[in-house]
C-alpha positions as CSV (number, residue, x, y, z in Angstrom):
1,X,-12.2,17.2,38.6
2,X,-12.2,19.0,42.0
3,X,-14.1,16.8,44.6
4,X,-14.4,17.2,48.4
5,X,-11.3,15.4,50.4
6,X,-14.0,13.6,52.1
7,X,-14.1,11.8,48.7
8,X,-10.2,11.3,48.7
9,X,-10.6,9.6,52.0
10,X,-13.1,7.5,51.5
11,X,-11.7,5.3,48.7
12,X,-8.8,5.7,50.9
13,X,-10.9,3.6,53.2
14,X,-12.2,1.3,49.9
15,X,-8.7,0.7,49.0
16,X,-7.4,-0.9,52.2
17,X,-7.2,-4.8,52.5
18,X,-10.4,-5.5,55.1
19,X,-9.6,-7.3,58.2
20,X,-10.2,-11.2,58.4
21,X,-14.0,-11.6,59.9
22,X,-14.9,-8.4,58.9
23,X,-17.6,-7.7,56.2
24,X,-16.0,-6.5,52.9
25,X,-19.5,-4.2,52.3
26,X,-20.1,-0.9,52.8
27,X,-23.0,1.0,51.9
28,X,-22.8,5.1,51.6
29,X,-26.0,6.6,51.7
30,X,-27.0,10.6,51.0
31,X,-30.1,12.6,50.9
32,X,-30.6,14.2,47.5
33,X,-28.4,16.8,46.4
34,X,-25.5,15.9,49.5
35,X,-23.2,14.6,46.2
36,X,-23.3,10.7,46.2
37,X,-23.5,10.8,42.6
38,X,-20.5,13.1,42.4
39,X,-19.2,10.7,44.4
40,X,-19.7,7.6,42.6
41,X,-18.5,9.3,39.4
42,X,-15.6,10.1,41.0
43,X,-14.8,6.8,42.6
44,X,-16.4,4.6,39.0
45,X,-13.5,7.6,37.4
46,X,-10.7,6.8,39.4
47,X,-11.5,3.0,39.6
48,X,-11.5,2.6,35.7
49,X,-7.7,4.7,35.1
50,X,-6.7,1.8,37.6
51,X,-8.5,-1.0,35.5
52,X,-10.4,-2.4,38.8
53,X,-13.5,-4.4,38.1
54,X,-16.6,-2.0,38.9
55,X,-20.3,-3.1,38.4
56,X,-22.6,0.1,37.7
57,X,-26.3,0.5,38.0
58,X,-27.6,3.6,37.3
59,X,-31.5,3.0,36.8
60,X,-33.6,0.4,35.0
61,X,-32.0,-1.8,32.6
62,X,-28.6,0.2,33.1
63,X,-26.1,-2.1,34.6
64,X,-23.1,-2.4,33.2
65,X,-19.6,-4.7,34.5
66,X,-16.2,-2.2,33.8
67,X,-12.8,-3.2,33.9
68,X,-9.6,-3.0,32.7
69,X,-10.6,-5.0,29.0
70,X,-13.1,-2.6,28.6
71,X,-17.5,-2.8,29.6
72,X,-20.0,-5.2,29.1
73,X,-24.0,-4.8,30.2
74,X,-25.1,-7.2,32.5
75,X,-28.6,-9.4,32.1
76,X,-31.8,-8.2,33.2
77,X,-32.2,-11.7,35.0
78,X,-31.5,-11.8,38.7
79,X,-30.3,-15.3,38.5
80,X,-27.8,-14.4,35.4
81,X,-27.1,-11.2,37.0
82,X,-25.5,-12.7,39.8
83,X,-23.9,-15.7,38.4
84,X,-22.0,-13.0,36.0
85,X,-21.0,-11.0,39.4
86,X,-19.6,-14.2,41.1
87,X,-17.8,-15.5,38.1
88,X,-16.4,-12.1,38.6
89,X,-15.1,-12.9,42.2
90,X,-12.3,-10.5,42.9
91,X,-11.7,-9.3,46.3
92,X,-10.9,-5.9,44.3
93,X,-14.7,-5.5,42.8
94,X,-16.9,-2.9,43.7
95,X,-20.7,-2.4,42.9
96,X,-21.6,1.1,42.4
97,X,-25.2,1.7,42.4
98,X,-27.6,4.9,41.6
């Protein structure tokens, strides 16, 4: 899978412990075509040989919770949905979105 080293260096960046006080989000945004997707494959990849929990949403009525026990969809309900995310509180989760 040959991906840019930008990629390498930003789950670098995902994997470090955050600093107390600062905000455990980060958002990566693309214009069509600049290789987000490739991107999120390659990170949703990567994150799945490790067995780190992963949510992925990949268009309507596609959202899915991976870890290492294997995937599971996730409800259409907002309310369910994120009730199932928080009973999923790991400091180590990461929602992947497309």
């Amino acid at each position: 899978f040959m991906v840019r080293d930008e990629y390498k260096l930003f789950d670098e960046f995902l994997q470090k412990p955050r600093i107390a006080g600062e905000s455990p989000n980060t958002l990566l945004l693309g214009h069509p075509g600049i290789g987000t997707t490739v991107w999120l494959t390659y990170c949703l990849l990567h994150r799945m040989s490790r067995g780190q929990k992963t949510a992925l949403f990949c268009g309507k009525g596609k959202k899915f919770l991976i870890s290492g026990d294997g995937a599971r969809s996730l409800p259409d309900d907002i309310t369910a949905l994120q009730n199932a995310l928080l009973k999923e509180n790991n400091s180590d989760r990461l929602i992947l979105y497309d």
